[in-house]
N, C-alpha and C positions, 0 to 999 in steps of 0.2 A: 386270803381267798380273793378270787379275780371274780367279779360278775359282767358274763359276756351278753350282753342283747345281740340275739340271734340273727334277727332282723335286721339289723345294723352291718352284722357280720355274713349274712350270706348277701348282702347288696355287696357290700367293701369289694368282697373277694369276687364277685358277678358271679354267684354259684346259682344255678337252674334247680333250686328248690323250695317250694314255698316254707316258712317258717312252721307255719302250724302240720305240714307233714312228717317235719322231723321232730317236733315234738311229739306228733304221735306216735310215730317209728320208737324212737327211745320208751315211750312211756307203756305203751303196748311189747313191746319185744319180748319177753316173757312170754306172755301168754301167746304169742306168734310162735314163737320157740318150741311149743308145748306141738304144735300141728307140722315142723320139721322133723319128721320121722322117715322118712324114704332114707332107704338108704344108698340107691344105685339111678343116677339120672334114664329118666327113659327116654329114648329119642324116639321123636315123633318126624313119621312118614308126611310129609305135608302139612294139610292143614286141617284143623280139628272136624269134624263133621258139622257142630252148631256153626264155625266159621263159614264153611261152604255153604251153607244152606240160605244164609245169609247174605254171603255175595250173589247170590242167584236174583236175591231180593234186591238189592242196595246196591250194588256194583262200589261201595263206599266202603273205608276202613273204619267209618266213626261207627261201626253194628258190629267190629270184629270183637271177642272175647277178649275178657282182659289181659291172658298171657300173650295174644297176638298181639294185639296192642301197642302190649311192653316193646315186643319185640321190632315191631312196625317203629314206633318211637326211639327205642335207643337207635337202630340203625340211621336217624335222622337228625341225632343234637349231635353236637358240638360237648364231645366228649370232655374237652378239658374243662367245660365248667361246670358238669358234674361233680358232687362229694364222694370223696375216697375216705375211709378211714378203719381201722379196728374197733370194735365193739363188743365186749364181753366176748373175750377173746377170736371172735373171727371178724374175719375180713365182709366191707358192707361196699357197697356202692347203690349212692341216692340218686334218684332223677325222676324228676317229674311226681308222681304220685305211687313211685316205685322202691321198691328197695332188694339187690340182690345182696346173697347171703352169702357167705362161701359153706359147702357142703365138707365138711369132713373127711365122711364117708364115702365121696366120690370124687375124685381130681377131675372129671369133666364135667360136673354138674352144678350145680344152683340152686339156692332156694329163691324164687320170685315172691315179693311181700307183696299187694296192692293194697295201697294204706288206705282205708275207706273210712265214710264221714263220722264212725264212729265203731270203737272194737268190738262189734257186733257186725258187721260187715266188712272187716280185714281180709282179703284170700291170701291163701298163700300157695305155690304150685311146684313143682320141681319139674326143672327143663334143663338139657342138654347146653354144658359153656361156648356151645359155638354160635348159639344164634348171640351170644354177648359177648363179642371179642373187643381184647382189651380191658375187659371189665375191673380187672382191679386193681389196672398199671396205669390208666391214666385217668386224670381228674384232679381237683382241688381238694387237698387233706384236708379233714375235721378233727383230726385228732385230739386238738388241744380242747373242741369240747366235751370230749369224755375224760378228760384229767380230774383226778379228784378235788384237785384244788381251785372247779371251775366251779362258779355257778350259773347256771342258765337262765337266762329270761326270757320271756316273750309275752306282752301285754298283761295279763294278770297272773301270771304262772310264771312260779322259781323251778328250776330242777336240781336237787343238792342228791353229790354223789354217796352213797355210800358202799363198801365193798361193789362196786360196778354194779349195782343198783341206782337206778334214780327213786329217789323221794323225792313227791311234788306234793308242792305248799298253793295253796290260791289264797292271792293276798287280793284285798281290794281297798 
């Protein structure tokens, strides 16, 4: 068994993700899972209405809604240092406080996760793969942290895989 500090390993690699997001990402996914049910991206004309109404207000992106947001954001990092990897079997891309999904059930679509301070505030949204191009071709692989033979750290939390489940431990 390899144990990876995450922390460690997303500076190494200069990956654009906090640690305690992809732990919650992983730890959460499941019950995120459970709220991917769309099964056909819907593309949106514009911009949301709460968003308009808002820039009338603000003339600012920091009052846009979280899927605008995403979207305002990824088209501004520096994609390759973004996390790429597969995750209970689909395809993931991390960035920022995000995480998209690949949609099965739709080849132009997305699941958008916004990992929030605690899984009782998670959204999750389905949007259209064009405002995320590129999304699952470029970036920095994690792959090797979802290997069963990994175990994960981060401050007081292990993650031990099993069948493509995590099990966490709080050690202190």
């Amino acid at each position: 068994m390899e144990v990876i500090n995450i922390d460690k390993y997303l500076k190494q690699h200069k990956i654009l993700v906090k640690p305690e997001h992809l732990i919650s990402f992983i730890i959460r996914f499941n019950k995120n899972k459970e709220a991917m049910v769309q099964k056909v991206a819907i593309k949106q004309d514009g911009e949301c209405k709460y968003c308009k109404d808002l820039e009338k207000i603000t003339q600012g992106r920091s009052k846009y809604c979280k899927k605008h947001k995403a979207v305002f954001e990824f088209q501004k990092i520096d994609l390759d240092n973004t996390a790429i990897g597969s995750f209970n079997g689909l395809k993931i891309h991390l960035f920022n406080r995000y995480a998209l999904v690949e949609m099965k059930t739709d080849p132009n679509g997305v699941y958008l996760v916004w990992i929030g301070e605690d899984e009782n505030t998670d959204s999750v949204y389905c949007l259209s793969k064009e405002y995320f191009p590129e999304c699952f071709e470029r970036g920095m692989s994690i792959d090797e942290l979802f290997q069963p033979e990994s175990i994960l750290m981060y401050k007081n939390t292990q993650i031990y895989w099993e069948e493509n489940n995590p099990r966490v431990e709080n050690i202190k």
